[in-house]
C-alpha positions in Angstrom: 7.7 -31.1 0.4 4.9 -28.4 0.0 1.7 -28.8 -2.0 0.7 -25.7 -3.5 -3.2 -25.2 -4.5 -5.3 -22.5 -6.4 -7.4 -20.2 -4.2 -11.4 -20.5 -4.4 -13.6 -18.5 -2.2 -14.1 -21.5 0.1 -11.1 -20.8 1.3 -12.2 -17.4 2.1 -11.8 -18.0 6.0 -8.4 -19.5 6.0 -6.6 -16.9 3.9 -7.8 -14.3 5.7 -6.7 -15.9 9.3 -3.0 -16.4 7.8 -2.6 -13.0 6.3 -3.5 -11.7 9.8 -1.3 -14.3 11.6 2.1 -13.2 8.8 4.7 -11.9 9.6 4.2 -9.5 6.7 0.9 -9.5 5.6 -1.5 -6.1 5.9 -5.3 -5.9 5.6 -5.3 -5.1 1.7 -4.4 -8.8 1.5 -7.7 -9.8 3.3 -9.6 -11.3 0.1 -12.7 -8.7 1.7 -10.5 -6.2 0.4 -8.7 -7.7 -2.5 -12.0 -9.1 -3.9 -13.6 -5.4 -4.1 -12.4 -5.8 -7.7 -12.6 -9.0 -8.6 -14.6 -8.7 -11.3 -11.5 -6.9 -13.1 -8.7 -9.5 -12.7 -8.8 -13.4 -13.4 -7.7 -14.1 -10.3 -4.9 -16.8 -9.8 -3.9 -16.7 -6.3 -1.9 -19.7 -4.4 -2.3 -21.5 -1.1 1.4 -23.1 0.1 0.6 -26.1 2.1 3.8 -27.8 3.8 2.3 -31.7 5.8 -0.9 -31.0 5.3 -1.0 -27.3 6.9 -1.2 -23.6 5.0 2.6 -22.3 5.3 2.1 -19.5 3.0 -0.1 -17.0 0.5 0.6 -15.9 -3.0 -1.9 -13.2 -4.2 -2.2 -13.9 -8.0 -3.8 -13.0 -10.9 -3.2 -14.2 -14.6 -3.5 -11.8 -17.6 -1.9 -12.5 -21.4 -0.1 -15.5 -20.0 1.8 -13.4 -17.4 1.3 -14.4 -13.7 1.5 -11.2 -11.6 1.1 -10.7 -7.9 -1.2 -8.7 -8.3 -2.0 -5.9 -10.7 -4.7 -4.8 -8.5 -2.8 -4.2 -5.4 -0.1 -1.6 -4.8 2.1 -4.9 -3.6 1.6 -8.7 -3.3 4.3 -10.9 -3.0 4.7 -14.0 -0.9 3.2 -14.4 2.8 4.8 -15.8 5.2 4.6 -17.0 9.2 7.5 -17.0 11.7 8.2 -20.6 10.7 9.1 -19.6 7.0 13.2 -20.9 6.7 15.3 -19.5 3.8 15.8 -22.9 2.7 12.2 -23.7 2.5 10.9 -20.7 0.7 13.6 -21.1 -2.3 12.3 -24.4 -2.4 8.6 -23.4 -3.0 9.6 -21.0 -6.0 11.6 -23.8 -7.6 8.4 -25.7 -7.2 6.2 -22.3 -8.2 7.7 -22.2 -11.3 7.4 -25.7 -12.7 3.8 -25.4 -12.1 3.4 -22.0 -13.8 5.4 -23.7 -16.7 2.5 -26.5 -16.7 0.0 -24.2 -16.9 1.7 -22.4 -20.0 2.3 -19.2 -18.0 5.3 -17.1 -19.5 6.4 -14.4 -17.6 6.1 -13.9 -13.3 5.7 -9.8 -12.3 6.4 -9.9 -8.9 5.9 -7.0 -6.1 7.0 -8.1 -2.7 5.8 -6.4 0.1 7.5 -3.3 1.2 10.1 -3.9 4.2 8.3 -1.1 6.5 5.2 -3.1 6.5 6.8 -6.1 7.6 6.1 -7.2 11.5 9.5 -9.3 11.2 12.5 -9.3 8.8 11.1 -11.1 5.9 12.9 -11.1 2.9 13.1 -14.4 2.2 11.4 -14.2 -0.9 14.1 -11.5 -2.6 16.7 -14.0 -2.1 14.3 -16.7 -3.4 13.5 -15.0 -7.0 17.3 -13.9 -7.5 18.7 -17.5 -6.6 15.8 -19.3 -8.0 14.7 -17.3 -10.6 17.2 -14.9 -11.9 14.7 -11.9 -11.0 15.5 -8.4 -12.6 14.0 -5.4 -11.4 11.7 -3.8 -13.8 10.4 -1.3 -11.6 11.2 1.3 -9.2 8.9 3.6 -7.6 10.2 5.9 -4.7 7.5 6.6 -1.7 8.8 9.2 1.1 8.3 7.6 5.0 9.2 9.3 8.2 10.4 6.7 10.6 9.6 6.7 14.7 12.6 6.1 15.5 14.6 8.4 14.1 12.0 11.6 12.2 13.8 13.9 10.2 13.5 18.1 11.1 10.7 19.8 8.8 11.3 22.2 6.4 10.8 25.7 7.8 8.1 26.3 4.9 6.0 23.2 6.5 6.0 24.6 9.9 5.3 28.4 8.7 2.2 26.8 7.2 1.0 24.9 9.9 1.5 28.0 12.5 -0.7 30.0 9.8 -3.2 27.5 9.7 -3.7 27.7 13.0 -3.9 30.8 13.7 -6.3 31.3 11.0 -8.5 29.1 13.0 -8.6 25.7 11.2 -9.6 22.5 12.8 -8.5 18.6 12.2 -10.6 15.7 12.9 -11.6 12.2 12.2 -14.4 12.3 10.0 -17.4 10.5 7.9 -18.3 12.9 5.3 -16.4 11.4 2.7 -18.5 13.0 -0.3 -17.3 16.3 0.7 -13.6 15.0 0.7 -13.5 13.5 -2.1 -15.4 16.1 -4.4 -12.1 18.2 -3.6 -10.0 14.9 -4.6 -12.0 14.2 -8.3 -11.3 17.9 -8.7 -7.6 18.3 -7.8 -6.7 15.0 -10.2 -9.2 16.0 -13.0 -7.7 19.6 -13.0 -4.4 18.4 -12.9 -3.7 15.1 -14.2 -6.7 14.3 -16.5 -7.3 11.5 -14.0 -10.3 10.0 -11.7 -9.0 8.3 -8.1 -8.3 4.7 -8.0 -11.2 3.8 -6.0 -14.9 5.6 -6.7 -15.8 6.8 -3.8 -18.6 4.0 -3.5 -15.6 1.5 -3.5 -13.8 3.3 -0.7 -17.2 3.8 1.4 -17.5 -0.4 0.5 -13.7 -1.0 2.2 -14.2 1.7 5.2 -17.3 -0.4 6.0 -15.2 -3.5 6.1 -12.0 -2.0 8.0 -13.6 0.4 9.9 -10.3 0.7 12.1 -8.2 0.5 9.0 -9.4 2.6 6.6 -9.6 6.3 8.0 -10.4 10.0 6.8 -8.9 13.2 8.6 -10.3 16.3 7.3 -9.3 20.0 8.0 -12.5 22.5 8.2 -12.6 25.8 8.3 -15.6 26.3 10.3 -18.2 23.3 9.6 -16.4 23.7 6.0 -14.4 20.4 4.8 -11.4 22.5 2.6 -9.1 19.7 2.8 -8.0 15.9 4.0 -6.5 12.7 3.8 -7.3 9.4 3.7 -5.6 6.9 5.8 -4.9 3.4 5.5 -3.2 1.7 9.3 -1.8 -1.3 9.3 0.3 -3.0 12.0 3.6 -0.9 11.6 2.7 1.4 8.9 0.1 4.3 8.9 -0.4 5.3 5.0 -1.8 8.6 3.2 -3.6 6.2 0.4 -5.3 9.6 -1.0 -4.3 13.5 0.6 -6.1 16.9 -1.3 -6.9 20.5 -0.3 -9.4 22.8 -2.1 -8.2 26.4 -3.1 -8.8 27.7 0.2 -7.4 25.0 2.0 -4.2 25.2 -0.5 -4.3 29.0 0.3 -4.8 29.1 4.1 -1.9 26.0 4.3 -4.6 23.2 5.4 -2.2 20.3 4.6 0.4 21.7 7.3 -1.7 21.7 9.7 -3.2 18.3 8.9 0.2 16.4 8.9 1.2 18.7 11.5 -1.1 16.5 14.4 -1.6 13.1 11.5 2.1 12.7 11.5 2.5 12.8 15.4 -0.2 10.9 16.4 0.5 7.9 14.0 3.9 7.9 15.4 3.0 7.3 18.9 1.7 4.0 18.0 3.3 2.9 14.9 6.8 2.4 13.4 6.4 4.3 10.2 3.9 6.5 8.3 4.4 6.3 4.3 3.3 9.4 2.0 3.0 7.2 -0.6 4.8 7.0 -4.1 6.0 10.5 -6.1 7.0 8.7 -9.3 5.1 7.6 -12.7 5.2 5.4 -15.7 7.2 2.4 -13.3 9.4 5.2 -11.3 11.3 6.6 -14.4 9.3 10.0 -13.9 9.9 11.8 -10.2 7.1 14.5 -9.5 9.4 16.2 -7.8 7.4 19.1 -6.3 5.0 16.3 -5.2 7.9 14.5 -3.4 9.3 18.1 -2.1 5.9 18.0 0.1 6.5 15.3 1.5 10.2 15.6 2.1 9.3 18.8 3.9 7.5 17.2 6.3 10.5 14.4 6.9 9.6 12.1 4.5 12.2 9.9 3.5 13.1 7.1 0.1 11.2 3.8 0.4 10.9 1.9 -2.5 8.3 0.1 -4.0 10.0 -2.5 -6.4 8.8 -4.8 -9.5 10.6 -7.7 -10.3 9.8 -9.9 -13.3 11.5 -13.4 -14.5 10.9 -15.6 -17.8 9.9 -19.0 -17.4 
């Protein structure tokens, strides 16, 4: 029934025209941002055809025989359109997996695409990989949302902070200068975590250029002073703090408050969620909880970003 193909960058045009016609696909499944990196993944990524016309996207890459989708990319999983039938998507993994076996891959990692991200309920695929493929999770990391619909009361500390920030003065806006942002970022992680940012700040300047409207940084100044900000990343339903840091000052003068304090309220007015991000480590069995206390002051609530994995 479906004829599944290996992506090559000739079909650049068309996997970038379904992602954005899915009923759960997001920009950072646009191969002008997936291929930022693809010098550091063998990439392995599959095109579903069903009569002769694309019916959905794997993202893929291949490393020590294991198939995963894909370690570059916070999730992956399988893309589908409105036409995508229960029926028809356990049919392509049976399908998936007899070619994986033929190419001598052992192992599928699989990380499906949050629910809060999704533009209609689709969750085929998790019944797919449990029916199919006797999926076990391997992975659970918790992110903290706030939802539209129903946004949770802030902690009193939160609003203390932004009322102080305020009245000391501080200002929020959209900015360009992200050199001055993300000096305070490389020196928050290095001080703290002995770690560098996912992205160089070349590689994030590289994606803003592409996704202009997607790919966003809100500072807080005191005076013409950057002392904090975050970066976001919108997609259809979700608005997403990809990176968030304050200097000393802006840590002591509450600059994060006052930041989510007008972020927070603005991305609600035109989208369903906005996502903190994850608060756990080394596959979620580690929970940062003061990070995650942040964010839960602020109305942050559990999402989870899952792993699944299955032999072949």
């Amino acid at each position: 029934m479906f004829e599944i193909r290996r992506y090559n960058p000739d079909m650049a045009d068309a996997w970038n025209h379904f992602v954005a016609q899915s009923k759960n696909g997001t920009f950072l499944l646009d191969r002008r941002y997936m291929d930022y990196h693809a010098d550091r993944f063998e990439d392995h990524s599959l095109m579903v055809y069903r009569q002769g016309k694309l019916y959905a996207l794997l993202p893929g890459n291949v490393k020590n025989g294991i198939f995963y989708s894909h370690q570059g990319l916070t999730y992956g999983g399988l893309m589908m359109n409105e036409k995508a039938t229960a029926a028809e998507v356990t049919s392509i993994f049976f399908q998936l997996n007899d070619m994986l076996r033929e190419e001598t891959i052992k192992k599928v990692v699989y990380k499906p695409i949050p629910w809060i991200y999704h533009q209609q309920p689709a969750e085929e695929d998790l019944y797919a990989i449990m029916k199919v493929c006797q999926a076990k999770i391997i992975a659970r990391n918790l992110s903290s949302a706030i939802s539209k619909k129903c946004p949770n009361k802030w902690y009193r500390i939160r609003e203390c902070g932004s009322r102080k920030a305020s009245a000391a003065g501080l200002s929020v806006e959209e900015s360009e200068d992200w050199k001055a942002f993300w000096d305070i970022l490389a020196d928050n992680l290095l001080h703290k975590y002995q770690l560098a940012p996912v992205h160089t700040v070349n590689e994030l300047l590289l994606l803003h250029q592409r996704f202009p409207k997607q790919i966003r940084l809100v500072v807080v100044k005191e005076g013409q002073t950057v002392i904090g900000g975050t970066v976001l990343y919108v997609t259809n339903c979700v608005v997403h703090s990809q990176y968030i840091a304050a200097n000393e000052r802006g840590k002591e003068l509450h600059a994060l408050d006052l930041l989510f304090d007008q972020v927070i309220s603005k991305s609600l007015s035109g989208h369903a969620f906005f996502d903190f991000g994850i608060s756990t480590e080394e596959h979620g069995t580690y929970l940062n909880e003061k990070l995650i206390y942040q964010k839960e002051g602020f109305g942050g609530r559990g999402i989870c970003y899952d792993w699944y994995e299955w032999d072949l």
